[in-house]
C-alpha positions in Angstrom: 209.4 75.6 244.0 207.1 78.3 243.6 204.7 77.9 240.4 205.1 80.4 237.3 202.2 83.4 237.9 200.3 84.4 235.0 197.3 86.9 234.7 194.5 86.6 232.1 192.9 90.1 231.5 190.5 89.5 229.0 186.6 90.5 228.5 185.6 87.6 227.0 185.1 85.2 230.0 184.0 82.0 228.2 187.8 82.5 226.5 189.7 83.0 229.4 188.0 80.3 231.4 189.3 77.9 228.6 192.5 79.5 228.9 192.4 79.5 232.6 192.2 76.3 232.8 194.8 75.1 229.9 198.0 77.1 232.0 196.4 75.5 235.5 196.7 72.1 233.0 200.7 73.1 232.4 201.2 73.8 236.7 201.3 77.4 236.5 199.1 79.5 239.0 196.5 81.3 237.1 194.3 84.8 237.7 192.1 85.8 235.8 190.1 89.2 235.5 187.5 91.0 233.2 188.4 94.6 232.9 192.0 96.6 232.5 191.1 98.4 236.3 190.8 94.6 237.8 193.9 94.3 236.2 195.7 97.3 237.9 194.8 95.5 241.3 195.5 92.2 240.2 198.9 93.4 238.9 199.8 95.2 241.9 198.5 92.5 244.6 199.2 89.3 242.9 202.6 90.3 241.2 202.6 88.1 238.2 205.5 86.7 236.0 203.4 86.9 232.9 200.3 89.1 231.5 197.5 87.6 228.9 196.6 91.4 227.7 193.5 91.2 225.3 194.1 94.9 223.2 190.0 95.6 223.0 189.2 95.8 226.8 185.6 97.5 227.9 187.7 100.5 230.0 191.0 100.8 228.6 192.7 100.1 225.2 195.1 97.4 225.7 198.0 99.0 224.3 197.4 102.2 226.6 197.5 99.2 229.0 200.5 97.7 228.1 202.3 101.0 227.9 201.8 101.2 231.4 203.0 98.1 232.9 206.0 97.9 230.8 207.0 101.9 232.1 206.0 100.4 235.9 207.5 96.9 235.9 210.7 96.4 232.7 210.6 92.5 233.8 207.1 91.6 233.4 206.3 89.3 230.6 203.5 90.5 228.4 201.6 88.7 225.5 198.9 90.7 224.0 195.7 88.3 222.6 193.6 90.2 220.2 191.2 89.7 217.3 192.7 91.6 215.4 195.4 90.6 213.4 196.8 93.3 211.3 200.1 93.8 210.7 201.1 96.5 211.9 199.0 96.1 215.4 201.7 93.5 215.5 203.4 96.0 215.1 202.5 98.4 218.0 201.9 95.9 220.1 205.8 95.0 220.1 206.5 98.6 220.0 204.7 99.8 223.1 206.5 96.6 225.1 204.7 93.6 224.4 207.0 90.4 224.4 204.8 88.6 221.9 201.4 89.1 220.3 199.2 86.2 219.6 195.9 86.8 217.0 192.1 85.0 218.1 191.4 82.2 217.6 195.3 80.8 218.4 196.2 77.1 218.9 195.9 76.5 222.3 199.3 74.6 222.2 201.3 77.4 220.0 199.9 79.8 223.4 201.5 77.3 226.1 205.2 77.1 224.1 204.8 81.0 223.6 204.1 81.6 227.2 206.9 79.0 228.4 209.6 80.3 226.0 208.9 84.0 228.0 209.1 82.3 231.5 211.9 80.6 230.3 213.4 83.2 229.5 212.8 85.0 232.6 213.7 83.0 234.3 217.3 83.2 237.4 219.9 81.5 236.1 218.8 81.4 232.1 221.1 84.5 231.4 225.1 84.2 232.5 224.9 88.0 233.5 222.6 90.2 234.4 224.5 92.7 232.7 226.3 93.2 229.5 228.6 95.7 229.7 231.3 97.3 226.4 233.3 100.6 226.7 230.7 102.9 227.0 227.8 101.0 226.5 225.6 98.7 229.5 222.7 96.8 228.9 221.3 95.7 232.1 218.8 92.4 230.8 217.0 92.4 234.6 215.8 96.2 234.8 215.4 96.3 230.7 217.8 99.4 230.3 220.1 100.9 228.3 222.8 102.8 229.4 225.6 105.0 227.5 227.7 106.0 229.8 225.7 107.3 232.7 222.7 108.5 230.1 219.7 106.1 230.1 218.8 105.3 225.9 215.2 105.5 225.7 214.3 102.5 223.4 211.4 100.7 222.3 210.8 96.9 223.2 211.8 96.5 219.3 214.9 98.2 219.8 215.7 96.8 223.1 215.2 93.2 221.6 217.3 94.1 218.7 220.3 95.5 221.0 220.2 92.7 223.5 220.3 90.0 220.3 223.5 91.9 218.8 225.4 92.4 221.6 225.2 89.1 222.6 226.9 87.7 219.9 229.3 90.9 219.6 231.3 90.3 216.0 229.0 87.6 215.0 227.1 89.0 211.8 223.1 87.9 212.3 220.5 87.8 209.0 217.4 89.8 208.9 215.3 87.1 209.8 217.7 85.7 213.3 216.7 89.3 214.0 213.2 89.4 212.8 212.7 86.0 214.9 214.1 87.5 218.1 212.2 90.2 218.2 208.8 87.5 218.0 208.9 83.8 217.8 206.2 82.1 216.5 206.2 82.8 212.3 205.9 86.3 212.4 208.3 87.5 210.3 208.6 91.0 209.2 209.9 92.0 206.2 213.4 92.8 205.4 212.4 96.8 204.8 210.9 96.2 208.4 214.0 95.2 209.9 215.9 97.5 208.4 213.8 100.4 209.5 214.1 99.0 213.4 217.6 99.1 213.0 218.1 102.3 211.6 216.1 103.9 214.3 218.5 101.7 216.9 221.2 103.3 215.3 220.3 106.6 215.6 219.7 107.1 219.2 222.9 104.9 220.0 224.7 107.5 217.8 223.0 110.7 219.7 223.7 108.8 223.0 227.4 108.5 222.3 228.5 110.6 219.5 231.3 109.3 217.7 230.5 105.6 217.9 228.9 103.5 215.9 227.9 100.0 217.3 225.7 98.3 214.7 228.0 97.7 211.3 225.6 96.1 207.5 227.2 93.5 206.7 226.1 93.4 202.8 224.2 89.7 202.1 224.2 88.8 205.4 222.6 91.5 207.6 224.2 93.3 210.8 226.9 92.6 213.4 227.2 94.3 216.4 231.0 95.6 216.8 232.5 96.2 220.7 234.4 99.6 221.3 236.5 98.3 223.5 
């Protein structure tokens, strides 16, 4: 059985080292690389399952970064590591295409079950269908898209989380924080107003990409259910 892949691309060496050798620790095969060019080549050779993206690299902003990669490869797992801890970077970070976002210093144990969850989750096998398909509406989990019709829906990794959780509980209403948690694990919890706002943007481009149906119902108390169209 081929071991998990997952690249480190970080400028602070003495970190990654220790990091480096913590996933080599859990039998995963590890790279690990200085700069956001390294990366490029290390990405492109190497083909990792998962990316350790620090966002304050010496060439390249790591959200420019992870822009990137997500546009190039939907089924790469990304976790962005970064000193900075802000809210809303949070924020970006899962709204460029990060899969999680983990602030220095982390607990080296909370960065293994993080990391594992994603690989897990990527895993063949873990999902019963690649696709989920309703009248009108395809989500395809492998290739990360969105599909009304035959129209691709351009949605953010928030968005795309959100859908995927919905739809695969279809009539099954889901609170704020189910939501909030699928979108990150790991105690970051947005707030409800947060939430809301995600979902409201959701519903909007669902409604422009197929006028006359609405697929995400409020369920008042509880949160939202997504409803099939046939």
């Amino acid at each position: 059985m081929n071991k998990p892949r997952v690249l480190i691309v970080d400028d602070d060496a003495e970190l990654a080292g220790m990091v480096d050798e913590l996933l080599v620790r859990e039998g995963w095969a590890v790279q690990t690389v200085l700069n956001a060019s390294d990366g490029e080549l290390a990405l492109a050779r190497w083909q990792p399952d998962a990316v350790l993206l620090d966002v304050m690299l010496p060439d390249a902003s790591g959200f420019d970064v992870c822009r990137r990669w997500r546009a190039a490869q939907p089924a790469l797992g990304i976790v962005m590591l970064t000193a900075r801890g802000d809210p809303m970077d949070r924020v970006l970070g899962l709204e460029i295409g990060a899969d999680d976002y983990l602030a220095k210093p982390f607990e080296p144990r909370e960065l293994v079950a993080r990391i594992r969850a994603l690989l897990r989750r990527q895993a063949p096998g873990t999902t019963d269908t690649v696709l989920i398909r309703f009248n009108g509406l395809t989500i395809n989990l492998l290739k990360r898209e969105v599909l009304a019709g035959e129209l691709p829906v351009g949605l953010t990794s928030i968005e795309y989380k959100l859908l995927v959780t919905l739809a695969q509980t279809p009539g099954k209403p889901l609170s704020r924080t189910a939501l909030s948690e699928a979108v990150q694990g790991g105690g970051y919890i947005p707030q409800d107003r947060t939430v809301d706002v995600q979902v409201a943007r959701l519903r909007r481009k669902l409604a422009a990409a197929s006028p006359g149906c609405e697929w995400i119902d409020t369920v008042r108390g509880e949160g939202y259910v997504f409803v099939p169209r046939g």
